[in-house]
C-alpha positions as CSV (number, residue, x, y, z in Angstrom):
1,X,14.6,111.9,-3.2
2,X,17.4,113.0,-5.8
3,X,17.6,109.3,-6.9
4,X,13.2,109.1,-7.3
5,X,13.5,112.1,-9.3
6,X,16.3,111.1,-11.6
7,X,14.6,107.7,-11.9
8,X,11.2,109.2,-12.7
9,X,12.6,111.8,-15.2
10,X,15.1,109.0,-17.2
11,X,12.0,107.3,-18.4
12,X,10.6,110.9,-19.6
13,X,13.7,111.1,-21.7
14,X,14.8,110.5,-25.0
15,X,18.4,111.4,-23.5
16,X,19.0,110.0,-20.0
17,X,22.6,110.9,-19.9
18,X,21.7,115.1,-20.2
19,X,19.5,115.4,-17.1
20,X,21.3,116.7,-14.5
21,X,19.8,117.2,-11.0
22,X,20.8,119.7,-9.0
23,X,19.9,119.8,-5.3
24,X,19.9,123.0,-2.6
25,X,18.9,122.5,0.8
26,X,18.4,125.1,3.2
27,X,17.0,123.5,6.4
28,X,14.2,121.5,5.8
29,X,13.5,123.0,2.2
30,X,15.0,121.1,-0.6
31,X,15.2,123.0,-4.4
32,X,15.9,121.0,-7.1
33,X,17.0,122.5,-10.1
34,X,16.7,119.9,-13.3
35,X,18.5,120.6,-16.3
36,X,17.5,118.3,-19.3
37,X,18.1,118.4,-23.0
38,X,15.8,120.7,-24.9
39,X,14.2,118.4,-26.8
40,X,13.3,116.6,-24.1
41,X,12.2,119.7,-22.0
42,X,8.2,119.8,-23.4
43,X,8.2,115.6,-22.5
44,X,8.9,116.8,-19.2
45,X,6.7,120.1,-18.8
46,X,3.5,118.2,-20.3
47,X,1.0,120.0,-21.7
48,X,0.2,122.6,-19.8
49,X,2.3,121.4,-17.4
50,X,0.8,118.5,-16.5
51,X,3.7,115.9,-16.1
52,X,5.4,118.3,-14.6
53,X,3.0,119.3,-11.8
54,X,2.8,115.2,-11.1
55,X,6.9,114.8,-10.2
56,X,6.1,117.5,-8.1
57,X,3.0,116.1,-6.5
58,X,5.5,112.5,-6.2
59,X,8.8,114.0,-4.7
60,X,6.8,115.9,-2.5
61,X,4.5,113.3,-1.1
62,X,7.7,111.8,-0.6
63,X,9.2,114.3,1.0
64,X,6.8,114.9,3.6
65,X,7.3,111.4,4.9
66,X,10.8,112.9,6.1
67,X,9.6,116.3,7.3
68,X,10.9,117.5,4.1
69,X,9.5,120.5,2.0
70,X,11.0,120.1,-1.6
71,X,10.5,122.6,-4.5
72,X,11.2,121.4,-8.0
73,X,11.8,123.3,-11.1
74,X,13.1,122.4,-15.1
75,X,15.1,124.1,-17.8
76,X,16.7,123.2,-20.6
């Protein structure tokens, strides 16, 4: 899931190389934490968070195919 979500946000990006995924598990809960460059954070959010709620809506539909409950949040 760590590599669909770096693979989804790299075409978000103007800066590939600054995001920087990082992943918590605690059971079966997941929490990724994804750091990318501030420029590049309201191409990510959406408006009113839009794109963001959609990688959520991805990573978590595929999540659920492995029993998986994954949270995902952004910051710059």
């Amino acid at each position: 899931m760590k590599e669909l979500l770096m693979h989804i946000l790299s075409g978000l990006v103007s800066k590939p190389e600054a995001v920087q995924i990082e992943e918590i598990v605690k059971g079966n809960n997941i929490d990724y934490k994804v750091k990318v460059d501030s420029e590049d954070l309201g191409s990510v959010i959406g408006k009113g968070g839009r794109i963001a709620n959609s990688i959520r809506t991805v990573v978590r539909s595929s999540a659920k195919k492995q029993d998986k409950r994954v949270n995902v949040s952004f910051d710059a």
